[in-house]
ROKELO-281348 format. One record per residue: z negated, x negated, y of N, C-alpha, C, O in turn; residue number from 1. Coordinates in nm, 2 decimals. Atoms other than C-alpha are relative to their C-alpha. Example, Ala and Ser with C-alpha at 12.3 -4.5 7.8 and 13.67 -1.06 7.14 Angstrom:
{n_pz->0.00&n_px->-0.09&n_py->-0.12&ca_pz->-0.78&ca_px->-1.23&ca_py->-0.45&c_pz->0.00&c_px->-0.09&c_py->0.12&o_pz->-0.07&o_px->-0.19&o_py->0.12&k->1}
{n_pz->0.00&n_px->0.09&n_py->-0.11&ca_pz->-0.71&ca_px->-1.37&ca_py->-0.11&c_pz->-0.08&c_px->0.08&c_py->0.11&o_pz->-0.09&o_px->0.03&o_py->0.22&k->2}
This chain:
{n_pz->-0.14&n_px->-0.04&n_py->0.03&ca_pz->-0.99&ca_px->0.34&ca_py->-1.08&c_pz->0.01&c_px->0.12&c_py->-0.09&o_pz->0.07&o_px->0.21&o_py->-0.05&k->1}
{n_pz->0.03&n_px->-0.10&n_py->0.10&ca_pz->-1.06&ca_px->0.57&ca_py->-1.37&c_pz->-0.03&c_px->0.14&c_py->0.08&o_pz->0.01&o_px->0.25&o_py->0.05&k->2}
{n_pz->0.08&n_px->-0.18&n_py->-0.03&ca_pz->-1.26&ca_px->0.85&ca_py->-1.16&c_pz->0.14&c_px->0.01&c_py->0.13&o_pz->0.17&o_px->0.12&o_py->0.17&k->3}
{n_pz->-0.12&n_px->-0.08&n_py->-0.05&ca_pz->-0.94&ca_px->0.83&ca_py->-0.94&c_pz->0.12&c_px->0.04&c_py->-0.07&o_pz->0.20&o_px->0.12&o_py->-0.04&k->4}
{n_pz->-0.14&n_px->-0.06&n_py->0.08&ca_pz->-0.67&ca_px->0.84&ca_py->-1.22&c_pz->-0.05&c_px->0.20&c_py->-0.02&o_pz->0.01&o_px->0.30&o_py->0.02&k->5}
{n_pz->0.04&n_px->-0.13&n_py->0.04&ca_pz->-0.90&ca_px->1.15&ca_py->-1.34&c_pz->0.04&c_px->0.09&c_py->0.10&o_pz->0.12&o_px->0.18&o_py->0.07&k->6}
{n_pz->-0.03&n_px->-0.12&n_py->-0.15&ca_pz->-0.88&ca_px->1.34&ca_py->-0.99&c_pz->0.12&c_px->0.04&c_py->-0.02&o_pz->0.13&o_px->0.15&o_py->-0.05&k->7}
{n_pz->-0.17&n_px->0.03&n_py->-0.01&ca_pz->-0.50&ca_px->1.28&ca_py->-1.00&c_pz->0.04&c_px->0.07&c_py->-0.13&o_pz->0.15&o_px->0.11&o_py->-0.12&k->8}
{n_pz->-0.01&n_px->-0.06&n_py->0.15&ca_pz->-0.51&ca_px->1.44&ca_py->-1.37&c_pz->-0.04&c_px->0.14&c_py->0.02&o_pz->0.04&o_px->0.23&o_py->0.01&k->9}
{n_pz->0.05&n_px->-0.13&n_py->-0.02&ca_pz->-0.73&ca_px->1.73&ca_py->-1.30&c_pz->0.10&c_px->0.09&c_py->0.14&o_pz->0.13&o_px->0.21&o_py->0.12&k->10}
{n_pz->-0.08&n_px->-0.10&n_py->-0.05&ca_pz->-0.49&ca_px->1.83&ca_py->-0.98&c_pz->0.14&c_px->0.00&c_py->-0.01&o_pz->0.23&o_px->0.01&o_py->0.08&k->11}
{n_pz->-0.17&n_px->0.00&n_py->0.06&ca_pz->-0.17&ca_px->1.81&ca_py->-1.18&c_pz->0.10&c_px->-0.11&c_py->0.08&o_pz->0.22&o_px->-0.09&o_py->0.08&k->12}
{n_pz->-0.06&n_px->0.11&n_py->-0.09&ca_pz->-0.07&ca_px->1.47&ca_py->-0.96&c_pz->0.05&c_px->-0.10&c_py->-0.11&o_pz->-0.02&o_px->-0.13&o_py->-0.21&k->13}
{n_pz->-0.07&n_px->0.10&n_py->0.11&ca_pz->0.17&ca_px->1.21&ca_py->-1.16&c_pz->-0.01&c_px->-0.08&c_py->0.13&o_pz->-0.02&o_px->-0.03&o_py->0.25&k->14}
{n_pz->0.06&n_px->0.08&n_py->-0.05&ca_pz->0.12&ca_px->0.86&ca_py->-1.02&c_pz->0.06&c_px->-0.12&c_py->-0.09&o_pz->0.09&o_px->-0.12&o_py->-0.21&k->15}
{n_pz->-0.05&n_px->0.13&n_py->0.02&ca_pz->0.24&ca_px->0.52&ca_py->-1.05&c_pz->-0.09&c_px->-0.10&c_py->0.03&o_pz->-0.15&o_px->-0.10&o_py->0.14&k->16}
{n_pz->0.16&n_px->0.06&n_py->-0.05&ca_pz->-0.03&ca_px->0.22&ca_py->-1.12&c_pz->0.07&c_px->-0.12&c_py->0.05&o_pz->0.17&o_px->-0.13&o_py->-0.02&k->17}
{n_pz->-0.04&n_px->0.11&n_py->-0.05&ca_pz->0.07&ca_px->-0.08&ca_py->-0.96&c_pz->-0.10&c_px->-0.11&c_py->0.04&o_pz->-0.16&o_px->-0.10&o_py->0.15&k->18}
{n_pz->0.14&n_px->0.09&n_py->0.00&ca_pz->-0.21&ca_px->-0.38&ca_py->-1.00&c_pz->0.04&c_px->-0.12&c_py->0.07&o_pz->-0.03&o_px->-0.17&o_py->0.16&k->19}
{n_pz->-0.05&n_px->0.11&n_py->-0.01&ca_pz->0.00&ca_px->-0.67&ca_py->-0.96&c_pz->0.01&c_px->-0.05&c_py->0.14&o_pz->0.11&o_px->-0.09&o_py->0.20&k->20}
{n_pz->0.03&n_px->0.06&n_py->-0.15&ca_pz->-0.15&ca_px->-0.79&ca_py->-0.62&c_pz->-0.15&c_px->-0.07&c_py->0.00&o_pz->-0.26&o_px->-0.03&o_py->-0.02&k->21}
{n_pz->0.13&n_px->0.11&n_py->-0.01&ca_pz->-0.35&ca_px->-1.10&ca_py->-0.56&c_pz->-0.07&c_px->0.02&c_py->0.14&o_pz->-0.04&o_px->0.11&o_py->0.23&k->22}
{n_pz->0.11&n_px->0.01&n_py->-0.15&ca_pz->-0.61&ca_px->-1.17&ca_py->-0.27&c_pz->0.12&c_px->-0.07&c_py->0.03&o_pz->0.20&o_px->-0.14&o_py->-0.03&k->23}
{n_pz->-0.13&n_px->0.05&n_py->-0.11&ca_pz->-0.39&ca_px->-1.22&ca_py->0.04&c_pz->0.14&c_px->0.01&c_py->-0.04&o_pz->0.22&o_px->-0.08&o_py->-0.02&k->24}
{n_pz->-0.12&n_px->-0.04&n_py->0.04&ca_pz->-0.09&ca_px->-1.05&ca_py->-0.12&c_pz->0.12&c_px->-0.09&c_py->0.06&o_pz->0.13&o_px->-0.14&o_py->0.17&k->25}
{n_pz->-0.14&n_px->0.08&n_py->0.02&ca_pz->0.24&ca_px->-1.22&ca_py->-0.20&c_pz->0.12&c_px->0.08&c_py->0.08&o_pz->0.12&o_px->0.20&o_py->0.06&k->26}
{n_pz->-0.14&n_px->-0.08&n_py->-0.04&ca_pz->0.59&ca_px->-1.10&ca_py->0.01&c_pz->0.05&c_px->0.06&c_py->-0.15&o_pz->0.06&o_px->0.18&o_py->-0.17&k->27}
{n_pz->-0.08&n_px->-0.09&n_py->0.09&ca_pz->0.74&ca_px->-1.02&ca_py->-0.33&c_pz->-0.12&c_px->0.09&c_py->-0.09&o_pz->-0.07&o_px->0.16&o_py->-0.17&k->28}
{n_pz->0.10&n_px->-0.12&n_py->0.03&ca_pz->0.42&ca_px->-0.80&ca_py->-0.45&c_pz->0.02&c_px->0.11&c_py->0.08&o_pz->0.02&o_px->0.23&o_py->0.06&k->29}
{n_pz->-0.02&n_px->-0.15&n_py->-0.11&ca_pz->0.46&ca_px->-0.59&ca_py->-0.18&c_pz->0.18&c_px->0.03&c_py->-0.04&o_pz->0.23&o_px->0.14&o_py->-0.05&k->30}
{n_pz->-0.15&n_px->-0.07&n_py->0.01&ca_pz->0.85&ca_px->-0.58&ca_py->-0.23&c_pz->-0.02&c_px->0.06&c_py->-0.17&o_pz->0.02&o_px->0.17&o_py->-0.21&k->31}
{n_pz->0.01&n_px->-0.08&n_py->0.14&ca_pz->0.78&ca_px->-0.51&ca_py->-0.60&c_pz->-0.03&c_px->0.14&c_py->0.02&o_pz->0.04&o_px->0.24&o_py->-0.02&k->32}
{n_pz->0.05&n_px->-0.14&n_py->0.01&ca_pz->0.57&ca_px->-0.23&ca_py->-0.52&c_pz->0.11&c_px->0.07&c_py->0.09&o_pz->0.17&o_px->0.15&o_py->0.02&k->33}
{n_pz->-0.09&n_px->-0.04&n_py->-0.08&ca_pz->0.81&ca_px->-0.13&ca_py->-0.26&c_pz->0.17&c_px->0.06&c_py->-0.06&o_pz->0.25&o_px->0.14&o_py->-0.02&k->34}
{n_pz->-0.07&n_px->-0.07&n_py->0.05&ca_pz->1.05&ca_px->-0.08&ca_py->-0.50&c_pz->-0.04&c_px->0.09&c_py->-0.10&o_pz->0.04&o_px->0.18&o_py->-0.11&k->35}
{n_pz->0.04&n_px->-0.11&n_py->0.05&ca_pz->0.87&ca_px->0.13&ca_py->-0.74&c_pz->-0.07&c_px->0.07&c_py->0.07&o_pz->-0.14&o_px->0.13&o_py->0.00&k->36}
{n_pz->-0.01&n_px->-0.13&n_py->-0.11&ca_pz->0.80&ca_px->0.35&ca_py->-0.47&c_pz->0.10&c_px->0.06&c_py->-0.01&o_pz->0.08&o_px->0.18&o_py->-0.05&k->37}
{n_pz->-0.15&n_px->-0.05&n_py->-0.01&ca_pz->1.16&ca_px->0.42&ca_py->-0.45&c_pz->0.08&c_px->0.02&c_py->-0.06&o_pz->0.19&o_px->0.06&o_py->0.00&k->38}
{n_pz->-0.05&n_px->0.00&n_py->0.13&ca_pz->1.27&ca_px->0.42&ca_py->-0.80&c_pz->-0.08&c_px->0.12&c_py->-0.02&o_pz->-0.01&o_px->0.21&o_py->-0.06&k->39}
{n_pz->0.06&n_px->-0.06&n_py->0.04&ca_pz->0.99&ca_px->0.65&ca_py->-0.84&c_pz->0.00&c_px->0.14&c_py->0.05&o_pz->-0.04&o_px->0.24&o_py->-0.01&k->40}
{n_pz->0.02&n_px->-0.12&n_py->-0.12&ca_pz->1.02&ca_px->0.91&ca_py->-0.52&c_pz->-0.13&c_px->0.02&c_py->0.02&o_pz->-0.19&o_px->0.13&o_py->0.02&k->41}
{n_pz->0.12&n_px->-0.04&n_py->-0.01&ca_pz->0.71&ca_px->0.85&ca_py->-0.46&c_pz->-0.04&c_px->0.10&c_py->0.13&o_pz->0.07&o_px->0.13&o_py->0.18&k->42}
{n_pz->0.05&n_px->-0.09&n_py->-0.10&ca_pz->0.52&ca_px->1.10&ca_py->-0.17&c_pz->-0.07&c_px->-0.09&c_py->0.08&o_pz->-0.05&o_px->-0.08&o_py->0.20&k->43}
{n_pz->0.10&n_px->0.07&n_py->-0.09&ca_pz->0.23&ca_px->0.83&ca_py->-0.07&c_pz->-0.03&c_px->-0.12&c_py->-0.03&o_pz->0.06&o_px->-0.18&o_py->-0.10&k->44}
{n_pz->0.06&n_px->0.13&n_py->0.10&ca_pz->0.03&ca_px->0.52&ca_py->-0.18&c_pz->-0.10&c_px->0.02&c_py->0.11&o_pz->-0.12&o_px->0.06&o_py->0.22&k->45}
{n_pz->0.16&n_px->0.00&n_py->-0.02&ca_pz->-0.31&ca_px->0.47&ca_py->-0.24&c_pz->-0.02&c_px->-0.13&c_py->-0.01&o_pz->0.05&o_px->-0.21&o_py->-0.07&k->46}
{n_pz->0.00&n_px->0.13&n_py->-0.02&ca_pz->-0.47&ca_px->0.17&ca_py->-0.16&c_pz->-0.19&c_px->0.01&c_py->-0.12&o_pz->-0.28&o_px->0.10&o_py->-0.11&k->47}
{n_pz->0.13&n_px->-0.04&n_py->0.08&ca_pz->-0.79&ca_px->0.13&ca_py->-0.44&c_pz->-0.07&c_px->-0.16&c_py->0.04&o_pz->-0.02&o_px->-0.26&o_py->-0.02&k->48}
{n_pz->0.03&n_px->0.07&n_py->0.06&ca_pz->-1.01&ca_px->-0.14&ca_py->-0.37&c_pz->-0.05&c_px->-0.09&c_py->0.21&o_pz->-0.09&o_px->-0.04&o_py->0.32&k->49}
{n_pz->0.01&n_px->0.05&n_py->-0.15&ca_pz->-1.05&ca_px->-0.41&ca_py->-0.05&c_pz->0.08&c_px->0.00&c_py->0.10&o_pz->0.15&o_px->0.10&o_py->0.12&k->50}
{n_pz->-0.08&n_px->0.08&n_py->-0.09&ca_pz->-0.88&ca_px->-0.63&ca_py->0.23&c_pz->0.16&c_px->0.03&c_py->-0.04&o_pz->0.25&o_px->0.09&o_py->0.01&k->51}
{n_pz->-0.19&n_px->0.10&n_py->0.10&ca_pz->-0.56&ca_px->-0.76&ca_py->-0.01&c_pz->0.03&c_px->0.13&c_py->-0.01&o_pz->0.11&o_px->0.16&o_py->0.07&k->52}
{n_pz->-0.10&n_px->-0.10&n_py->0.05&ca_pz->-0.47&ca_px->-0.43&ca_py->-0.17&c_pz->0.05&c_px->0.12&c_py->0.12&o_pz->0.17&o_px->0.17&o_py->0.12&k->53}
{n_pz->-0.07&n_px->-0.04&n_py->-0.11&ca_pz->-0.48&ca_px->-0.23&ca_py->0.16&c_pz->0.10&c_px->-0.08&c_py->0.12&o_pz->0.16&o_px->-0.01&o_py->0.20&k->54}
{n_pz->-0.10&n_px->0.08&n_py->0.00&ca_pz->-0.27&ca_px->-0.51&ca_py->0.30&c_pz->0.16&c_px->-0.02&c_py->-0.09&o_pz->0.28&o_px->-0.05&o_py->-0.06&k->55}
{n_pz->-0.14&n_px->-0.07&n_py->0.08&ca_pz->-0.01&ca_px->-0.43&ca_py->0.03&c_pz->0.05&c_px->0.09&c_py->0.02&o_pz->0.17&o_px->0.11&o_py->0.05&k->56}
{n_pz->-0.03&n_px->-0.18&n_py->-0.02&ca_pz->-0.03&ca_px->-0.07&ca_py->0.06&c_pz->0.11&c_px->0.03&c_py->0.15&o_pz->0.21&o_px->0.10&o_py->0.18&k->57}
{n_pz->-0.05&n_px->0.02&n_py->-0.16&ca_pz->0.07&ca_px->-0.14&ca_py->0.41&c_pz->0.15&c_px->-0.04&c_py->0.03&o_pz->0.25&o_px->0.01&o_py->0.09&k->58}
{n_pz->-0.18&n_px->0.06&n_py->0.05&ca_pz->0.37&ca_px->-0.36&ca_py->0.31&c_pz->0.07&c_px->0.14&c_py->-0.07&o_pz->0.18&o_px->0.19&o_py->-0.03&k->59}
{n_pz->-0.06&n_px->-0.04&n_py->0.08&ca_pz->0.45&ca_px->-0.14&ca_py->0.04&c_pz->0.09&c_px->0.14&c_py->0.11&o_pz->0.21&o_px->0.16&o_py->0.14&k->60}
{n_pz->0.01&n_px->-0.08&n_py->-0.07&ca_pz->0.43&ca_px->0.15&ca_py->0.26&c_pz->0.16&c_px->0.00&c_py->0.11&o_pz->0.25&o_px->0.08&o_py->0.11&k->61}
{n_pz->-0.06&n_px->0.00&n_py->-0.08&ca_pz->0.63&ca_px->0.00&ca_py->0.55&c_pz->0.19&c_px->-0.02&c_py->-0.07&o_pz->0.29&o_px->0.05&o_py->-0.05&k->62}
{n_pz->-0.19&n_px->-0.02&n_py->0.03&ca_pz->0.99&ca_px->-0.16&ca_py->0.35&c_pz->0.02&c_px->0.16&c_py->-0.11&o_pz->0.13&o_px->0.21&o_py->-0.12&k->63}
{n_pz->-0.06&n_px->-0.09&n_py->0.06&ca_pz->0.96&ca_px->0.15&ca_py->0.12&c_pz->0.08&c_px->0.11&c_py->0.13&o_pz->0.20&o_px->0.16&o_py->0.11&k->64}
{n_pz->-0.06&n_px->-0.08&n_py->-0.09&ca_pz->1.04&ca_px->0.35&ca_py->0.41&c_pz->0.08&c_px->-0.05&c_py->0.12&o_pz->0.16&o_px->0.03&o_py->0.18&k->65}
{n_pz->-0.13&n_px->0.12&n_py->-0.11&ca_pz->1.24&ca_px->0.09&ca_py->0.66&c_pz->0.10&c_px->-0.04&c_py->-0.04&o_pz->0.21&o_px->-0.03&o_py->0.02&k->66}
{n_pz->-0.12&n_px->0.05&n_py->0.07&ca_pz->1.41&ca_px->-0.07&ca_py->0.39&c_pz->0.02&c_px->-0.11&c_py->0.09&o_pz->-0.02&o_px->-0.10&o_py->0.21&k->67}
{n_pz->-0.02&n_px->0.13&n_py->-0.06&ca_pz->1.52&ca_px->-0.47&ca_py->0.45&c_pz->-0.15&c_px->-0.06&c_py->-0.08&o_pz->-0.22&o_px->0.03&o_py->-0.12&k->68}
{n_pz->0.13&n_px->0.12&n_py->0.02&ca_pz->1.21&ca_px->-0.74&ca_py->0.33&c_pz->-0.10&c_px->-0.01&c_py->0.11&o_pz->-0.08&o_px->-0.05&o_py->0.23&k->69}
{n_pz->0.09&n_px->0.06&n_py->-0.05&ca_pz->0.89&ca_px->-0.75&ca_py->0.44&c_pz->0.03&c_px->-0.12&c_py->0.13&o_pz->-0.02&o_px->-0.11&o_py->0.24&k->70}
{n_pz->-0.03&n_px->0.16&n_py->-0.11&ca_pz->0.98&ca_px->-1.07&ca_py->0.66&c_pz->0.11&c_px->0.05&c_py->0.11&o_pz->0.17&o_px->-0.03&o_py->0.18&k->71}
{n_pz->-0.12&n_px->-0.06&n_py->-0.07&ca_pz->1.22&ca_px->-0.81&ca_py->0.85&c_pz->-0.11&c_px->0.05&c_py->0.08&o_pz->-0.06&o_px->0.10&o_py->0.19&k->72}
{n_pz->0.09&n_px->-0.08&n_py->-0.08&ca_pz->0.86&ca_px->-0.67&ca_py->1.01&c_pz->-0.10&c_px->-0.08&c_py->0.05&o_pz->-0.20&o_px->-0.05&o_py->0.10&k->73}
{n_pz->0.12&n_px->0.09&n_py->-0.08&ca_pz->0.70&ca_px->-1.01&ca_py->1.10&c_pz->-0.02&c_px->0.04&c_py->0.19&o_pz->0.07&o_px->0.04&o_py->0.27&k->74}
{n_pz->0.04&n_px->0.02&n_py->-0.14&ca_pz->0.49&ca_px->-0.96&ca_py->1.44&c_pz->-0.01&c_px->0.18&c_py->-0.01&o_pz->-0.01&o_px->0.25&o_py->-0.11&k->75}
{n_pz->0.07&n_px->-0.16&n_py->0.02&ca_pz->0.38&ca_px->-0.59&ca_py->1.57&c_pz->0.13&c_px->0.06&c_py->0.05&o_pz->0.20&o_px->0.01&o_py->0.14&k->76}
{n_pz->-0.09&n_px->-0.15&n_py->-0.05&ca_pz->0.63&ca_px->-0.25&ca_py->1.60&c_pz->0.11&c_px->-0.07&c_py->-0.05&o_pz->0.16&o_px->-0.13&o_py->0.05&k->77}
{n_pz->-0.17&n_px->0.01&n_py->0.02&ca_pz->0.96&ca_px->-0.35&ca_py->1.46&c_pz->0.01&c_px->0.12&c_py->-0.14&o_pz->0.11&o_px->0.13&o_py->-0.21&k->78}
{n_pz->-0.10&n_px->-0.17&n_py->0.08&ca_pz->0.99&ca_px->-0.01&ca_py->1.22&c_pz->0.02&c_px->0.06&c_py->0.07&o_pz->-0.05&o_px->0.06&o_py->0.17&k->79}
{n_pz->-0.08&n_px->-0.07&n_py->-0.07&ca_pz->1.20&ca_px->0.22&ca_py->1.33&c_pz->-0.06&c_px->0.12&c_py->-0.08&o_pz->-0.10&o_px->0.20&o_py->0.01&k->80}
{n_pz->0.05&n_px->-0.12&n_py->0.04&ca_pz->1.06&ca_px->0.52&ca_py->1.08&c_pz->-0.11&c_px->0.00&c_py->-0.03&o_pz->-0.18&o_px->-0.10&o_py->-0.05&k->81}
{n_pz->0.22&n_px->-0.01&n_py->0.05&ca_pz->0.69&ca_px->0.65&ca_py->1.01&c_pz->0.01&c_px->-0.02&c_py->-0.14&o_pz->0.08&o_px->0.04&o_py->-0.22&k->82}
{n_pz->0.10&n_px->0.00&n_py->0.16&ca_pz->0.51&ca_px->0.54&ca_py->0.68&c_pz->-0.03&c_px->0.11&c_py->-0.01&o_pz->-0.07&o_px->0.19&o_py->0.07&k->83}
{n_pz->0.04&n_px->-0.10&n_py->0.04&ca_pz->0.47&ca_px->0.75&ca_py->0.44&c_pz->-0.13&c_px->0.02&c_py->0.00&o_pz->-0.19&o_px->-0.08&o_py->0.05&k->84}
{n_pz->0.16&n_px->-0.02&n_py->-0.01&ca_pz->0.09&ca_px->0.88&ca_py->0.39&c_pz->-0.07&c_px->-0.12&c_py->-0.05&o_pz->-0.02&o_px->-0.16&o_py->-0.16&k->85}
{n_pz->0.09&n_px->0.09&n_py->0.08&ca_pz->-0.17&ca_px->0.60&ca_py->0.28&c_pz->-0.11&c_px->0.08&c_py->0.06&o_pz->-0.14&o_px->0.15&o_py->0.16&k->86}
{n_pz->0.15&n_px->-0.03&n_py->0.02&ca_pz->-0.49&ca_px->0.65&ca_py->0.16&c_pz->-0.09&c_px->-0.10&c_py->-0.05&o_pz->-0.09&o_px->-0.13&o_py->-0.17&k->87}
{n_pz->0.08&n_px->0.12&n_py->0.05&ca_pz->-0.73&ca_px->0.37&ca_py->0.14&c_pz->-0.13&c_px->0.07&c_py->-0.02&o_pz->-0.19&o_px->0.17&o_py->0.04&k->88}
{n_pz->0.11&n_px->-0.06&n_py->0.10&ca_pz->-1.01&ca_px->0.42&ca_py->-0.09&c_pz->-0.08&c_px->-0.14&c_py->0.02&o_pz->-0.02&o_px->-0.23&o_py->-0.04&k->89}
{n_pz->0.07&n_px->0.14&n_py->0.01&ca_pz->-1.25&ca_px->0.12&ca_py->-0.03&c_pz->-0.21&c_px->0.04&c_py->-0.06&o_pz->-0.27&o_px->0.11&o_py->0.02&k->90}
{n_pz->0.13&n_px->-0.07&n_py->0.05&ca_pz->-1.63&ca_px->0.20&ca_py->-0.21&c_pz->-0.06&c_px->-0.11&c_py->0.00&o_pz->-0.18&o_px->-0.09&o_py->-0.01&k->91}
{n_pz->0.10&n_px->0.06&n_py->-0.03&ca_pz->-1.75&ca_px->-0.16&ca_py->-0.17&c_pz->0.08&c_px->-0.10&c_py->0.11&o_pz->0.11&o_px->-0.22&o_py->0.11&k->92}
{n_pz->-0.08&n_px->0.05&n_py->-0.13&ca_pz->-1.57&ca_px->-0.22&ca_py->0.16&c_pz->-0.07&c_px->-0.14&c_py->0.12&o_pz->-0.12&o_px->-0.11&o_py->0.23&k->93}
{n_pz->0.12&n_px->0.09&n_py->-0.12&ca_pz->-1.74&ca_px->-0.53&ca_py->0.38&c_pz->-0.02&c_px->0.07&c_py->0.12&o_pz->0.06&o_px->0.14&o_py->0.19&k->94}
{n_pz->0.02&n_px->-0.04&n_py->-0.19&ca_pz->-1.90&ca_px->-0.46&ca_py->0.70&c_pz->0.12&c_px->-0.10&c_py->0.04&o_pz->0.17&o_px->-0.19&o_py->-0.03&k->95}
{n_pz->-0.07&n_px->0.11&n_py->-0.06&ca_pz->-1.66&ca_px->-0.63&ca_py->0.94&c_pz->0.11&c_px->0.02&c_py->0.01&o_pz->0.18&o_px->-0.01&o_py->0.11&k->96}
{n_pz->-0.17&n_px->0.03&n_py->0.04&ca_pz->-1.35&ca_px->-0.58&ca_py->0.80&c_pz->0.07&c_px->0.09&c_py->0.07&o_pz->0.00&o_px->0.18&o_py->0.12&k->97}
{n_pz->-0.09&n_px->-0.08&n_py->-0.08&ca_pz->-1.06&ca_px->-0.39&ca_py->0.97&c_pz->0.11&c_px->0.04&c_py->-0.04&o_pz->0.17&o_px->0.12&o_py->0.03&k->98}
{n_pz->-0.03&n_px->0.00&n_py->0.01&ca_pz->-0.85&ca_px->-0.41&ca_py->0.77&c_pz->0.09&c_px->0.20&c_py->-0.06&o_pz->0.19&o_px->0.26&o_py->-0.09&k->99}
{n_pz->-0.09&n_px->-0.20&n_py->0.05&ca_pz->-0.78&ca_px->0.00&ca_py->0.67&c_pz->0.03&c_px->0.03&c_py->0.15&o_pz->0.14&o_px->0.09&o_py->0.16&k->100}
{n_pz->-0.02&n_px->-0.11&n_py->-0.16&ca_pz->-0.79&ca_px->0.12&ca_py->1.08&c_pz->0.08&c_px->-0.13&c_py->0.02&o_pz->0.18&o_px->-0.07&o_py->0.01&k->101}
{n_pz->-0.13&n_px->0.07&n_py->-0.08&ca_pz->-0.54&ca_px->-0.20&ca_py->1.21&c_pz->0.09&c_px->0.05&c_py->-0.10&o_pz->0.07&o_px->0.09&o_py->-0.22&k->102}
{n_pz->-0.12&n_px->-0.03&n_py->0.07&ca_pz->-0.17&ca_px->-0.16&ca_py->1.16&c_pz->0.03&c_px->-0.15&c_py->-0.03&o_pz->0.14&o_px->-0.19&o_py->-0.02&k->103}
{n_pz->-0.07&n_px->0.13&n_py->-0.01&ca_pz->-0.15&ca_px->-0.51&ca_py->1.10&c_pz->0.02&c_px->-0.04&c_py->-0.17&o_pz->0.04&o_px->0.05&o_py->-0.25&k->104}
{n_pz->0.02&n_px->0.03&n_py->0.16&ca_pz->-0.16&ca_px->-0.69&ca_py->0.72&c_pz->0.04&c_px->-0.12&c_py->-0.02&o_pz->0.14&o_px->-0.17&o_py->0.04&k->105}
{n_pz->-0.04&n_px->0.17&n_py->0.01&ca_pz->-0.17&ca_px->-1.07&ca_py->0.60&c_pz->0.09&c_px->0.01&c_py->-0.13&o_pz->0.05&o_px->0.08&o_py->-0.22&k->106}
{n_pz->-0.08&n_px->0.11&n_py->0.14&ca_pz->0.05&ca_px->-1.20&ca_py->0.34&c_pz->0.07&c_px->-0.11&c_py->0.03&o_pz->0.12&o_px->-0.18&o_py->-0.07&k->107}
C-alpha cells in the first residue's frame, strides 16, 4: 500500500483510502465505499490486494456510477452506465482465481 500511496504522491494524484472491507465483502462496504466515491468526485478505484477487495472495487465501482443498492444489480447485466476505470493491483494473487478478468463479484 505504501509504494502505491507513494506513486500517487510523486504524480501529483490525491486519493481516497478506503480499508474497511472484509473477506467476501459486506453490501454496506461496498455502498460505503460507493459513497465516498461520490462525495469525493472520484475519477477511478483501485482495487489493492486479492479476491474480496477486487469484489468491492467492483460493487463500489458499479452503484457509484448506477446509483440504487448493490442488491439493485443482483444476477449478470442489469447497469445501464459503464464503470468508471478500475485498477486491480494483485502482487500475491492465487493461481486460479478470476476474480480481476470476470465481471461478476461475491458478497
Amino acid at each position: 500500500m505504501e509504494k502505491l500511496c507513494d506513486i500517487f504522491k510523486e504524480e501529483g494524484l490525491t486519493w481516497i483510502y478506503y480499508a474497511d472491507i472484509d473477506a467476501n465483502p459486506r453490501d454496506f462496504q461496498v455502498m460505503q465505499g460507493a459513497v465516498l466515491y461520490q462525495e469525493n468526485n472520484c475519477d477511478f478505484v483501485v482495487a489493492l490486494g486479492g479476491a474480496s477487495p477486487m469484489d468491492a472495487a467492483k460493487g463500489v465501482a458499479l452503484v457509484a456510477s448506477n446509483g440504487g443498492s448493490v442488491h439493485d444489480y443482483e444476477c449478470a447485466n442489469r447497469n445501464q452506465l459503464p464503470l468508471p476505470p478500475l485498477l486491480f493491483c494483485s502482487p500475491k494473487q492465487a493461481e486460479g482465481r478470476t476474480s480481476p478478468s470476470s465481471p461478476s463479484s461475491t458478497m
